[in-house]
C-alpha positions in Angstrom: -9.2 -12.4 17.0 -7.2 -9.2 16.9 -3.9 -9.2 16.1 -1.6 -9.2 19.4 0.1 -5.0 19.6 3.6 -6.1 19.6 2.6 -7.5 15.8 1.3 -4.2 15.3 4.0 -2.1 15.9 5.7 -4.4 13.8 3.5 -4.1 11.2 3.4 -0.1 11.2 7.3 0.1 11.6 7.7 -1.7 8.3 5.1 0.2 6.8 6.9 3.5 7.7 10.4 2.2 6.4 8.7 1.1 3.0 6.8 4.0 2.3 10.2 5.8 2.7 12.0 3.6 0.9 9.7 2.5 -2.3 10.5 6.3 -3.7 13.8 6.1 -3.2 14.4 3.0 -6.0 16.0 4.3 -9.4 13.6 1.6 -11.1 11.8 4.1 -13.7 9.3 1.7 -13.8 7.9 2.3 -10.4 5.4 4.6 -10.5 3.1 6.5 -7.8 3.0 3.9 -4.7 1.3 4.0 -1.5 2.0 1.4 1.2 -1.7 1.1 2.4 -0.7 -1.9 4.9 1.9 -4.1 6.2 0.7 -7.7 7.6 3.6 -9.9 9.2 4.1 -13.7 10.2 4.2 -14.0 13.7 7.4 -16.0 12.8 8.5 -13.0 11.2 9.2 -15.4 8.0 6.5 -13.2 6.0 5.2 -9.7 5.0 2.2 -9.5 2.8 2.2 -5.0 2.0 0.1 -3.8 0.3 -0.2 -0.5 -1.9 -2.1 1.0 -4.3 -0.7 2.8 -7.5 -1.2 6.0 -9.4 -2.0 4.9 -12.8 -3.5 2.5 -15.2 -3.1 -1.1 -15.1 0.0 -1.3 -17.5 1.7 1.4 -14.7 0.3 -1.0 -11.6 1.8 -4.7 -13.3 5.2 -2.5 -14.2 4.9 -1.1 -10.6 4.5 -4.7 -9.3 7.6 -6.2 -11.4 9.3 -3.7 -10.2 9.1 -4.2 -6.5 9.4 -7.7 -6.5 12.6 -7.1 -8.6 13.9 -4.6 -5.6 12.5 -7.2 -2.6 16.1 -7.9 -1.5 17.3 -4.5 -1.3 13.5 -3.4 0.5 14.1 -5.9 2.8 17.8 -5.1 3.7 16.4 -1.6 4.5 14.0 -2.9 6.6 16.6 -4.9 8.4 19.0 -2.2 8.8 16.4 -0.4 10.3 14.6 -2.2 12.5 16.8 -4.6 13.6 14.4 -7.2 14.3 14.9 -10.9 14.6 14.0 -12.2 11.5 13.8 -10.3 8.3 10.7 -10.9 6.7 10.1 -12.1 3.0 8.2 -9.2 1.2 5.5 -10.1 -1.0 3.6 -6.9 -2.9 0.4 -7.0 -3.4 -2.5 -4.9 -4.5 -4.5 -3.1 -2.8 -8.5 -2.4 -4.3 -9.7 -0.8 -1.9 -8.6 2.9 -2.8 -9.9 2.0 -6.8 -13.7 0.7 -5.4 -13.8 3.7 -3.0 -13.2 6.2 -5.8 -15.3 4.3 -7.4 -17.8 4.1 -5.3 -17.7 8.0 -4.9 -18.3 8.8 -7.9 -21.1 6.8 -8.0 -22.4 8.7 -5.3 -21.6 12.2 -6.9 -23.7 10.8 -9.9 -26.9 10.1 -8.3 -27.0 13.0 -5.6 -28.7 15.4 -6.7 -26.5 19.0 -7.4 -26.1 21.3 -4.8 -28.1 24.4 -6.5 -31.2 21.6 -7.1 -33.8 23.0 -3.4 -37.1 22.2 -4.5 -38.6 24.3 -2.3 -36.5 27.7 -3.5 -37.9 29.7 -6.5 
């Protein structure tokens, strides 16, 4: 079942404020973030958002730690600007899918052949 458009818009208005907000933190230890999605309660008691990092693991766990350390401040930002009913709990989570589709073109890359290779051109 889809989910219902008001949840949404919800969803994309949080993901807007985040992705503003995330580069804004002084945390050094947040690296190169990108809110990929936003999934909320219909109670509005929960956000799952997912993002992907820049980096190696070490970079993505620090990344993590460091979000989850800034949660109340994220949230407060999302409150102030959205003014919704409830302010959502913010729980970070990663996102794979960027890593397996770079992955999964390179793979590619490897076994097409190169551009230059016709067999029918001498």
């Amino acid at each position: 079942m889809s989910r219902p458009e008001r949840m949404r818009r919800v969803d994309e208005a949080m993901k807007q404020v985040l992705s503003e907000a995330i580069p804004t933190l002084k945390d050094p230890r947040v690296g190169f973030v990108t809110v990929t999605a936003v999934e909320t309660s219909r109670d509005l008691d929960h956000a799952k958002v997912w993002i992907s990092v820049f980096g190696s693991d070490k970079q993505r766990a620090s990344t993590l730690a460091a979000l989850e350390s800034a949660t109340g401040f994220l949230q407060a930002r999302v409150n102030r600007e959205l003014k919704l009913r409830r302010t959502p709990h913010l729980e970070f989570v990663y996102d794979r899918s960027v890593e397996q589709g770079v992955r999964m073109t390179h793979l590619i890359d490897e076994l097409a052949p190169a551009a230059g290779d016709d067999d029918g051109a001498e």
